[in-house]
mmCIF file as Biopython writes it, N, C-alpha, C and O atoms, coordinates in Angstrom:
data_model
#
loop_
_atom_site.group_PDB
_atom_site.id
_atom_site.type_symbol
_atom_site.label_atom_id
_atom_site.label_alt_id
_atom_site.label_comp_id
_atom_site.label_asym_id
_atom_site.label_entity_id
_atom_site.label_seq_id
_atom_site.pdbx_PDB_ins_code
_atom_site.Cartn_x
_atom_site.Cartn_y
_atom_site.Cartn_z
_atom_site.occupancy
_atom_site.B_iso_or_equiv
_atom_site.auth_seq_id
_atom_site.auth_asym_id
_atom_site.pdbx_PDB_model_num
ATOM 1   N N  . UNK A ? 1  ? 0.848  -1.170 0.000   1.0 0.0 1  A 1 
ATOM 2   C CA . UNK A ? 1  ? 0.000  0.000  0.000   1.0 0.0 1  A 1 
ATOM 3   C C  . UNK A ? 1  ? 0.894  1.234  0.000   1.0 0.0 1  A 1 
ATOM 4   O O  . UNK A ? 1  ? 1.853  1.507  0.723   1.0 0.0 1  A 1 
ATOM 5   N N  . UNK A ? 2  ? 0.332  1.905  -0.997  1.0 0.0 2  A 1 
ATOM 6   C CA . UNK A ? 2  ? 1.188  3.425  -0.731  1.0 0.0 2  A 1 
ATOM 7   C C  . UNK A ? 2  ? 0.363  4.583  -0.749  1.0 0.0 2  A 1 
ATOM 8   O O  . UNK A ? 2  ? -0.604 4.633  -1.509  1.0 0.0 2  A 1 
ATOM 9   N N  . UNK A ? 3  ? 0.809  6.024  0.428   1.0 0.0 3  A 1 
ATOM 10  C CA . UNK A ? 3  ? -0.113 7.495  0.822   1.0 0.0 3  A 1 
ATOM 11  C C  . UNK A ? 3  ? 0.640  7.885  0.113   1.0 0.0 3  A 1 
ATOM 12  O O  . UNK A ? 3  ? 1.723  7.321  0.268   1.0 0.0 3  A 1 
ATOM 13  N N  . UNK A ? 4  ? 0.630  9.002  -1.052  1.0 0.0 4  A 1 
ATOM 14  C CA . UNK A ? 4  ? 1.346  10.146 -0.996  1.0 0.0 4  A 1 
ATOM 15  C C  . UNK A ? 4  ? 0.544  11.671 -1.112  1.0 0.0 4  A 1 
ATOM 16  O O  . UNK A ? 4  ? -0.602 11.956 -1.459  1.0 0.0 4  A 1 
ATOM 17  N N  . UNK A ? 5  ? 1.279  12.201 -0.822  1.0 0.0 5  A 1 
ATOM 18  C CA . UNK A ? 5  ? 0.859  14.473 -1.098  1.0 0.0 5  A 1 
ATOM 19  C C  . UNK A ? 5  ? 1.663  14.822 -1.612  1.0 0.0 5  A 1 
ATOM 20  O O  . UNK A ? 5  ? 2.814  14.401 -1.493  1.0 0.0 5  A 1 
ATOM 21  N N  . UNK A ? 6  ? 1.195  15.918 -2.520  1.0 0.0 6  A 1 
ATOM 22  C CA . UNK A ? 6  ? 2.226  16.671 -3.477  1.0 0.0 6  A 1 
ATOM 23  C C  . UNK A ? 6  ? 1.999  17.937 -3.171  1.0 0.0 6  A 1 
ATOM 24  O O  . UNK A ? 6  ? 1.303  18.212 -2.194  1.0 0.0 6  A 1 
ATOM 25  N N  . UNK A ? 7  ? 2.568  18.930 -3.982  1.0 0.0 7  A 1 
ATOM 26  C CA . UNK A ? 7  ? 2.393  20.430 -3.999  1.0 0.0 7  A 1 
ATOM 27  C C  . UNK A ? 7  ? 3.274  20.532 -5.933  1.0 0.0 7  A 1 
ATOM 28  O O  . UNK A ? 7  ? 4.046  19.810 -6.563  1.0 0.0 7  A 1 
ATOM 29  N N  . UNK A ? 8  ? 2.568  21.828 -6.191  1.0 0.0 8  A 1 
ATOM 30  C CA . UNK A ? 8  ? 3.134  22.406 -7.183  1.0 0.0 8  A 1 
ATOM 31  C C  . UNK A ? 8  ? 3.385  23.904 -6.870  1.0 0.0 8  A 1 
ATOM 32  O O  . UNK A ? 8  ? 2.406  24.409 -6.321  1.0 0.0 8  A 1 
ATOM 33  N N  . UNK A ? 9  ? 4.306  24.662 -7.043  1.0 0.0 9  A 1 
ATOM 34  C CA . UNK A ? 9  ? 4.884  25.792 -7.217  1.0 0.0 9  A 1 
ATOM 35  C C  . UNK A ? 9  ? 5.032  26.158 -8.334  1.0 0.0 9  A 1 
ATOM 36  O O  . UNK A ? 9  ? 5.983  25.688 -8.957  1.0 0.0 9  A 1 
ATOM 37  N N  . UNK A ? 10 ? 4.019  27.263 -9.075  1.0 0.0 10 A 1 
ATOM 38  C CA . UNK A ? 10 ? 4.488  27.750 -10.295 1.0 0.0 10 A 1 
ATOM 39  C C  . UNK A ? 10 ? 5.236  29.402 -10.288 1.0 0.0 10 A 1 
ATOM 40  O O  . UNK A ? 10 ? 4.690  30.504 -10.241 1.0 0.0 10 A 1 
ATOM 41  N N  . UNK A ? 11 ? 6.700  29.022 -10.356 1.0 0.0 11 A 1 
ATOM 42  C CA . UNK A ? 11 ? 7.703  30.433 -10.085 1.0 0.0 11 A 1 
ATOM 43  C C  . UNK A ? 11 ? 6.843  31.233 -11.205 1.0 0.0 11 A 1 
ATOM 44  O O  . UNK A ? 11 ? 5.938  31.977 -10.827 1.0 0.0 11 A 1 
ATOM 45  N N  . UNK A ? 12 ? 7.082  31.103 -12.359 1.0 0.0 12 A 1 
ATOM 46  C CA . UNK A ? 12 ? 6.376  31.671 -13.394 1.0 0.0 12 A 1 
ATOM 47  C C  . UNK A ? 12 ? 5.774  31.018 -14.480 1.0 0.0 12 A 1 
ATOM 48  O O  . UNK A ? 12 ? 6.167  29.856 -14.378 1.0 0.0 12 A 1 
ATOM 49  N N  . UNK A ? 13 ? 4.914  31.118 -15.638 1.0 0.0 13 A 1 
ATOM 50  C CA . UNK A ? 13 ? 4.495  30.642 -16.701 1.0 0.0 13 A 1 
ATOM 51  C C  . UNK A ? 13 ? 5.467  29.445 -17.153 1.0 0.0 13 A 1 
ATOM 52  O O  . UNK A ? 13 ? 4.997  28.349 -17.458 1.0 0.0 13 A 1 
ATOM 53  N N  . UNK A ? 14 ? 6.606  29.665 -17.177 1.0 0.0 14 A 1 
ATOM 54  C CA . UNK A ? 14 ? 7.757  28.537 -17.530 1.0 0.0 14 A 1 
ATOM 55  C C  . UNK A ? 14 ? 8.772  27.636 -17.348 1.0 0.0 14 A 1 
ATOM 56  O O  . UNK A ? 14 ? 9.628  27.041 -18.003 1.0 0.0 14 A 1 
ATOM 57  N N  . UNK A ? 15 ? 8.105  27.823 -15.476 1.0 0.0 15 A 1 
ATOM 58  C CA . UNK A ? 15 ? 9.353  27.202 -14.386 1.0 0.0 15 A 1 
ATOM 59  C C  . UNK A ? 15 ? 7.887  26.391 -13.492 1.0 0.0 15 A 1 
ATOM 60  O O  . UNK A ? 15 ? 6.900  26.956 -13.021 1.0 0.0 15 A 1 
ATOM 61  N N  . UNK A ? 16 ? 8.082  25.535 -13.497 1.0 0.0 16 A 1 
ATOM 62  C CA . UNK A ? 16 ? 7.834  24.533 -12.211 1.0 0.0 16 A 1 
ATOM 63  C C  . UNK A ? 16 ? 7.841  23.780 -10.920 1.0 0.0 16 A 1 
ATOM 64  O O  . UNK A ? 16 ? 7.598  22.581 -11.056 1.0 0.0 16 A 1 
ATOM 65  N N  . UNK A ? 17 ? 8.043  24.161 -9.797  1.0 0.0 17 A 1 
ATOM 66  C CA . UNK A ? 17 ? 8.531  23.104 -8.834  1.0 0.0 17 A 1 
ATOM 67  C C  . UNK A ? 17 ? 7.585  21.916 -8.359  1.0 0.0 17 A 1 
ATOM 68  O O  . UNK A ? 17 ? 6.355  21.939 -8.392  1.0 0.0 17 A 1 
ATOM 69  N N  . UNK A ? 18 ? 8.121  21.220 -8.060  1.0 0.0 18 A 1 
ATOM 70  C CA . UNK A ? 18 ? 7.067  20.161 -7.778  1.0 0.0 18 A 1 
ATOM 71  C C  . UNK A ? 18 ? 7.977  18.741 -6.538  1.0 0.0 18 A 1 
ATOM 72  O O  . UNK A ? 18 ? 8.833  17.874 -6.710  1.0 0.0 18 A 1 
ATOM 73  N N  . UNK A ? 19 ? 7.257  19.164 -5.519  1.0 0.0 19 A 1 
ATOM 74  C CA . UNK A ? 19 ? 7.496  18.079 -4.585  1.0 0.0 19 A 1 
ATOM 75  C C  . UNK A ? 19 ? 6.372  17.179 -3.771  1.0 0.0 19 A 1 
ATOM 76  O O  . UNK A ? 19 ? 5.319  17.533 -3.241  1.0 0.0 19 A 1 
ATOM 77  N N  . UNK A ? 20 ? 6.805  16.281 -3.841  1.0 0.0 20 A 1 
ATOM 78  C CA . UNK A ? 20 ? 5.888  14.801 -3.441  1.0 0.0 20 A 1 
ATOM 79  C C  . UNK A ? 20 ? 6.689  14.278 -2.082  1.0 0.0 20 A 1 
ATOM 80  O O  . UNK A ? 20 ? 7.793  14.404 -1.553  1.0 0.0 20 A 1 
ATOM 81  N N  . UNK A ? 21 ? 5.549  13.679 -1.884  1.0 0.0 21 A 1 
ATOM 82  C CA . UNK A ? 21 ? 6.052  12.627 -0.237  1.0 0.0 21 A 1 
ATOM 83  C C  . UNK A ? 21 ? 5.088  11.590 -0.329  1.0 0.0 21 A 1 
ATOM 84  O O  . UNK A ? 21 ? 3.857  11.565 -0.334  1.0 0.0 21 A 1 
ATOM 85  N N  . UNK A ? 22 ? 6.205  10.541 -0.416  1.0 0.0 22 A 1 
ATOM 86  C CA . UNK A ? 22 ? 5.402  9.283  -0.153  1.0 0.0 22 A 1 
ATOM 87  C C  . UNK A ? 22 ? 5.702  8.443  1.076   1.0 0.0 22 A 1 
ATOM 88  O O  . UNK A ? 22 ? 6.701  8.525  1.792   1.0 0.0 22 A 1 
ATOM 89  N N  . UNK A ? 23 ? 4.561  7.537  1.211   1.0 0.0 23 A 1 
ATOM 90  C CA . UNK A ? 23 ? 5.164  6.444  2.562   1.0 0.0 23 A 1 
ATOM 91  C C  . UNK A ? 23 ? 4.374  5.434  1.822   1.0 0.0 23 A 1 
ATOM 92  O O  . UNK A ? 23 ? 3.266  5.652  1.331   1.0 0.0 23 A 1 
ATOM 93  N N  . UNK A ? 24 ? 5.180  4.034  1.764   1.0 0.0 24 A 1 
ATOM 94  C CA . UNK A ? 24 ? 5.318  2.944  1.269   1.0 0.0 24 A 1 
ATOM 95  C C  . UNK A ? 24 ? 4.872  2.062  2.414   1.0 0.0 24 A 1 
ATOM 96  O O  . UNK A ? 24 ? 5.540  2.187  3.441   1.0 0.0 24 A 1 
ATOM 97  N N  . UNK A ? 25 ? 3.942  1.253  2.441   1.0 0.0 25 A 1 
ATOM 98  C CA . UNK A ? 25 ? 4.041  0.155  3.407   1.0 0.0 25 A 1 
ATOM 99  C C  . UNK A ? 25 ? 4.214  -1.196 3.272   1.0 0.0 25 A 1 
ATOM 100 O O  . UNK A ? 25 ? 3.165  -1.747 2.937   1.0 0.0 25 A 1 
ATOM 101 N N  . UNK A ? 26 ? 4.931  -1.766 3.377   1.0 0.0 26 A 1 
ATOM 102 C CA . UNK A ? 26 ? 5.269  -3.608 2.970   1.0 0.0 26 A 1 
ATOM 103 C C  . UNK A ? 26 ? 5.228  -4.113 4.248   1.0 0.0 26 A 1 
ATOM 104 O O  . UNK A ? 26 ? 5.802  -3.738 5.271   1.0 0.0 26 A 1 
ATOM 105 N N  . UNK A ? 27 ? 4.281  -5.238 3.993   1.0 0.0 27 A 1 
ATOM 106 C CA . UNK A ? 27 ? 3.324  -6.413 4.586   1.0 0.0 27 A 1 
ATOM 107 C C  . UNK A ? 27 ? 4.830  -7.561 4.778   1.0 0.0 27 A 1 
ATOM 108 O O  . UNK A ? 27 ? 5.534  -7.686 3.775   1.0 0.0 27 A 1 
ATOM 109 N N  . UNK A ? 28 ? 5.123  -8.124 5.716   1.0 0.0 28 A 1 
ATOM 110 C CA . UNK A ? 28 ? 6.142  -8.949 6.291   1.0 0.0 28 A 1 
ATOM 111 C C  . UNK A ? 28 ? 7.276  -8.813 5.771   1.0 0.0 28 A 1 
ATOM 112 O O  . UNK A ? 28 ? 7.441  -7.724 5.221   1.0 0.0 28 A 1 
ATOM 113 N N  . UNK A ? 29 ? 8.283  -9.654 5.735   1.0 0.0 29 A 1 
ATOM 114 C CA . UNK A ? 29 ? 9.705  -9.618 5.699   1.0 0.0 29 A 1 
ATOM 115 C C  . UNK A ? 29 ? 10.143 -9.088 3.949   1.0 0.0 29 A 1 
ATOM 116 O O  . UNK A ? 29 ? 9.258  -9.098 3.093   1.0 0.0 29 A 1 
ATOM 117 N N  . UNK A ? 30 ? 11.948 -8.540 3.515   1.0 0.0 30 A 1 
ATOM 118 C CA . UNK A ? 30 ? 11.854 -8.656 2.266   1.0 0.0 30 A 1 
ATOM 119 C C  . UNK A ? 30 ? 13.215 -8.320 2.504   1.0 0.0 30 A 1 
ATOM 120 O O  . UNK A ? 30 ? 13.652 -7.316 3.066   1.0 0.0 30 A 1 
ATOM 121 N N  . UNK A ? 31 ? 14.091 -9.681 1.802   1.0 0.0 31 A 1 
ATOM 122 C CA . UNK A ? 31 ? 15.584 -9.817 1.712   1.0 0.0 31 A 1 
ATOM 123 C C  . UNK A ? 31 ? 16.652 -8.586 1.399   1.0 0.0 31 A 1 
ATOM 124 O O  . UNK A ? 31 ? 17.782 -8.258 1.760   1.0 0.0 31 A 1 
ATOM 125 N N  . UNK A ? 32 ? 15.420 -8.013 0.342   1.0 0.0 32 A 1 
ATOM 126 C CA . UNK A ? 32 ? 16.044 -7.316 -0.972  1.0 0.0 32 A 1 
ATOM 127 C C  . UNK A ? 32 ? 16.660 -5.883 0.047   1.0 0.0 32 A 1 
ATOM 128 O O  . UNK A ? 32 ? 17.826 -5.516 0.189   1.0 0.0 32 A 1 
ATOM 129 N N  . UNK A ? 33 ? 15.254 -5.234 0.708   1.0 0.0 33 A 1 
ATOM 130 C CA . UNK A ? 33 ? 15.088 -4.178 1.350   1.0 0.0 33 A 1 
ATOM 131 C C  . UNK A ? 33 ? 16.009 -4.098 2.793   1.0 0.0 33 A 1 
ATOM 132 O O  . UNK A ? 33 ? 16.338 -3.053 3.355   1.0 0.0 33 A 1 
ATOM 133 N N  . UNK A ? 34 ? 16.261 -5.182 3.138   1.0 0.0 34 A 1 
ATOM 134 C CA . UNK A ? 34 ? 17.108 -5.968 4.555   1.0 0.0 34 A 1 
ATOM 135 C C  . UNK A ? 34 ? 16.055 -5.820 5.756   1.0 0.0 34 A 1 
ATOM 136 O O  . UNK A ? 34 ? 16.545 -5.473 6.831   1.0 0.0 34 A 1 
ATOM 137 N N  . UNK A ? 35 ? 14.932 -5.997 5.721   1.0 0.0 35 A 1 
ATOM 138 C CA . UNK A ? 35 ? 14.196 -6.234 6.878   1.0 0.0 35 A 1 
ATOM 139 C C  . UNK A ? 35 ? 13.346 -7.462 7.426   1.0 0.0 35 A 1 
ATOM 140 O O  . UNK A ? 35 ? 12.949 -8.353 6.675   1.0 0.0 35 A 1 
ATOM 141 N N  . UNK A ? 36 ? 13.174 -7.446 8.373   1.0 0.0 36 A 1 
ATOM 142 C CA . UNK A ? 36 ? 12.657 -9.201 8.676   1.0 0.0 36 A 1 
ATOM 143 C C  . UNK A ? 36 ? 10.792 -9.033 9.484   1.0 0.0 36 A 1 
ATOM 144 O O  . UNK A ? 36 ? 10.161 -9.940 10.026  1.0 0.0 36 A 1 
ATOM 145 N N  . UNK A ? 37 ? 10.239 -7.204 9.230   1.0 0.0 37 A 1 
ATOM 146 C CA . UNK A ? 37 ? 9.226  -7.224 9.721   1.0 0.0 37 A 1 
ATOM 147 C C  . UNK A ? 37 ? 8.240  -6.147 9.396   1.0 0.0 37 A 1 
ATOM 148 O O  . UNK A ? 37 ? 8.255  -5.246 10.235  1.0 0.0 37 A 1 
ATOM 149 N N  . UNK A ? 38 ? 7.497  -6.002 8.544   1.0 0.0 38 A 1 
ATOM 150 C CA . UNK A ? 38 ? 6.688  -4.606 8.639   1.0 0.0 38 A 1 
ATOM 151 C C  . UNK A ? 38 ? 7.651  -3.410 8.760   1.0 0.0 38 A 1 
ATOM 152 O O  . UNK A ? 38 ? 8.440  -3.141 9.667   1.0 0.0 38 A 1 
ATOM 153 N N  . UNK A ? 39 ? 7.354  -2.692 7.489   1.0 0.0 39 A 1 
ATOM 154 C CA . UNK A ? 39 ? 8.073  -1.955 7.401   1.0 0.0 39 A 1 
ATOM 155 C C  . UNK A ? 39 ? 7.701  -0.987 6.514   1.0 0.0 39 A 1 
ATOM 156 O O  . UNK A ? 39 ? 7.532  -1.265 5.327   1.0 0.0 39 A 1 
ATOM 157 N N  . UNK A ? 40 ? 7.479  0.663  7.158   1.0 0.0 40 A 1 
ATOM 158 C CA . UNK A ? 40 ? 7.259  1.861  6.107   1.0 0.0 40 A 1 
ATOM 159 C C  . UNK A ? 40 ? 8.339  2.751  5.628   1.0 0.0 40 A 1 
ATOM 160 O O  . UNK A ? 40 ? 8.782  3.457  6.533   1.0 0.0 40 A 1 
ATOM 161 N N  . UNK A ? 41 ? 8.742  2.879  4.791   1.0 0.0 41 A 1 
ATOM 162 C CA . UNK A ? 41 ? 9.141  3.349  3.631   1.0 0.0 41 A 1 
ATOM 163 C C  . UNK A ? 41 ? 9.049  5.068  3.490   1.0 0.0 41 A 1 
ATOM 164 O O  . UNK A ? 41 ? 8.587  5.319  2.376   1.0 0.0 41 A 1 
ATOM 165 N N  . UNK A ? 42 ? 9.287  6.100  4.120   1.0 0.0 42 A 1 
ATOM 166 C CA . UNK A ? 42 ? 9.001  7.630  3.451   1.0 0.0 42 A 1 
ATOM 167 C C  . UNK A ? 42 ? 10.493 7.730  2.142   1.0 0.0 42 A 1 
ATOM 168 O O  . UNK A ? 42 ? 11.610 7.211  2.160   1.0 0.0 42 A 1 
ATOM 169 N N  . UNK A ? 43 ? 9.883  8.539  1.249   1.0 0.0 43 A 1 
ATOM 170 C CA . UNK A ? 43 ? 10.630 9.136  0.105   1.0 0.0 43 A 1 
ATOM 171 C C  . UNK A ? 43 ? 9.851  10.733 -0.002  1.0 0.0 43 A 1 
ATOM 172 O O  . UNK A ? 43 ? 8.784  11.153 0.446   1.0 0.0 43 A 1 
ATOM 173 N N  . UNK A ? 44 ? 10.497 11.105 -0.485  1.0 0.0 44 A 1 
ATOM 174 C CA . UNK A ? 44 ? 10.373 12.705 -0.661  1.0 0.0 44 A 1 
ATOM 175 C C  . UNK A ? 44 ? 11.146 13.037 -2.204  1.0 0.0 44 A 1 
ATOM 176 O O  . UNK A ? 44 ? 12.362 13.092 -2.384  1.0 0.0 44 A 1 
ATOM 177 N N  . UNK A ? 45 ? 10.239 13.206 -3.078  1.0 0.0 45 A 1 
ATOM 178 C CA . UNK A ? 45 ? 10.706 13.525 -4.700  1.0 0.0 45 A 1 
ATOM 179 C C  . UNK A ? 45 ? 10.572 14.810 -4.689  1.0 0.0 45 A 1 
ATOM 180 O O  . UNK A ? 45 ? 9.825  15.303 -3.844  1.0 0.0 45 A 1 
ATOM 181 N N  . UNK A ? 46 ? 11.515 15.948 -5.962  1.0 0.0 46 A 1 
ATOM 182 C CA . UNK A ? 46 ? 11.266 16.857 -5.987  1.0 0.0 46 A 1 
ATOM 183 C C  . UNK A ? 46 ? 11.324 16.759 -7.648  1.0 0.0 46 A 1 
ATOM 184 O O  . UNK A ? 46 ? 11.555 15.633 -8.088  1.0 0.0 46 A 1 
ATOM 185 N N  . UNK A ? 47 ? 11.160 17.702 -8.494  1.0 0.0 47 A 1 
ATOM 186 C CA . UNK A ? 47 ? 11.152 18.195 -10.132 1.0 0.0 47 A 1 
ATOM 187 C C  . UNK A ? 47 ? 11.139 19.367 -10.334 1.0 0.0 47 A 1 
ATOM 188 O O  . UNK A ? 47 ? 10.229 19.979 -9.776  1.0 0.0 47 A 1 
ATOM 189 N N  . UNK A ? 48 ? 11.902 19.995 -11.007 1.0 0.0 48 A 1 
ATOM 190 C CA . UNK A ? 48 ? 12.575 21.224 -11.551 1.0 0.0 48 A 1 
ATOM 191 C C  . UNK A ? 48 ? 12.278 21.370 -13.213 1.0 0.0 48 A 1 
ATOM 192 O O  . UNK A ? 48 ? 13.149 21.290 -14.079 1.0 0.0 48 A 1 
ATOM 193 N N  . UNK A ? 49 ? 10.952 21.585 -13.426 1.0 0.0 49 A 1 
ATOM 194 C CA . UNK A ? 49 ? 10.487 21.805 -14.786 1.0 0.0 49 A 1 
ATOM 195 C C  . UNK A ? 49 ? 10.674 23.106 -15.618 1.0 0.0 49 A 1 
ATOM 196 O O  . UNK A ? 49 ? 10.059 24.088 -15.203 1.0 0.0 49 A 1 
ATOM 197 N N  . UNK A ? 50 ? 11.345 23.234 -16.599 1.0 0.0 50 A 1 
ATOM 198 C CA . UNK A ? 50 ? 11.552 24.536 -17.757 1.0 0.0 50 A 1 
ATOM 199 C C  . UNK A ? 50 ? 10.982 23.973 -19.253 1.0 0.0 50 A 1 
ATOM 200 O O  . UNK A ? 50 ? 11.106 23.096 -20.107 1.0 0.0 50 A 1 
ATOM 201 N N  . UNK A ? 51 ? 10.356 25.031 -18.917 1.0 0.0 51 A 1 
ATOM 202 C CA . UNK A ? 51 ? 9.715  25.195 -20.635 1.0 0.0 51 A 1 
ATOM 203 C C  . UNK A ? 51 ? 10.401 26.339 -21.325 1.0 0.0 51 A 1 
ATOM 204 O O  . UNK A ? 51 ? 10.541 27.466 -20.849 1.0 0.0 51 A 1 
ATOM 205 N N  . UNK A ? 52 ? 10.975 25.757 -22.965 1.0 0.0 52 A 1 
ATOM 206 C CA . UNK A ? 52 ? 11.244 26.620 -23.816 1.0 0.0 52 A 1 
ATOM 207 C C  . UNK A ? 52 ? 10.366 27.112 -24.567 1.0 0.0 52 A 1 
ATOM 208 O O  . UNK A ? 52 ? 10.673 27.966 -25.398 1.0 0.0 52 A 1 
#
C-alpha cells in the first residue's frame, strides 16, 4: 500500500517546482530491502520543470 501528497509551485508561466512525499508500506519480511518485519518506507521527490 502506498499514501502520498504533493504540492506544485508555479515560479512563473515557464518554471515549475514540484514536490511529493510518499510512505510505502510492505506487509512482512523482504531480503532485498534488509528487513525481517513490517516496514514503512518515506521518500520525498522533488522536479525542476523549464519550458522553452
Amino acid at each position: 500500500m502506498m499514501k502520498s501528497t504533493g504540492i506544485n509551485w508555479f515560479v512563473n508561466p515557464n518554471v515549475r517546482l514540484q514536490v511529493n512525499g510518499t510512505l510505502h508500506f510492505f506487509n512482512g519480511s523482504s531480503s532485498i530491502r534488509g528487513f525481517d518485519d513490517d516496514q514503512v518506507i518515506p521518500q520525498l521527490l522533488t522536479e525542476l520543470q523549464f519550458k522553452f
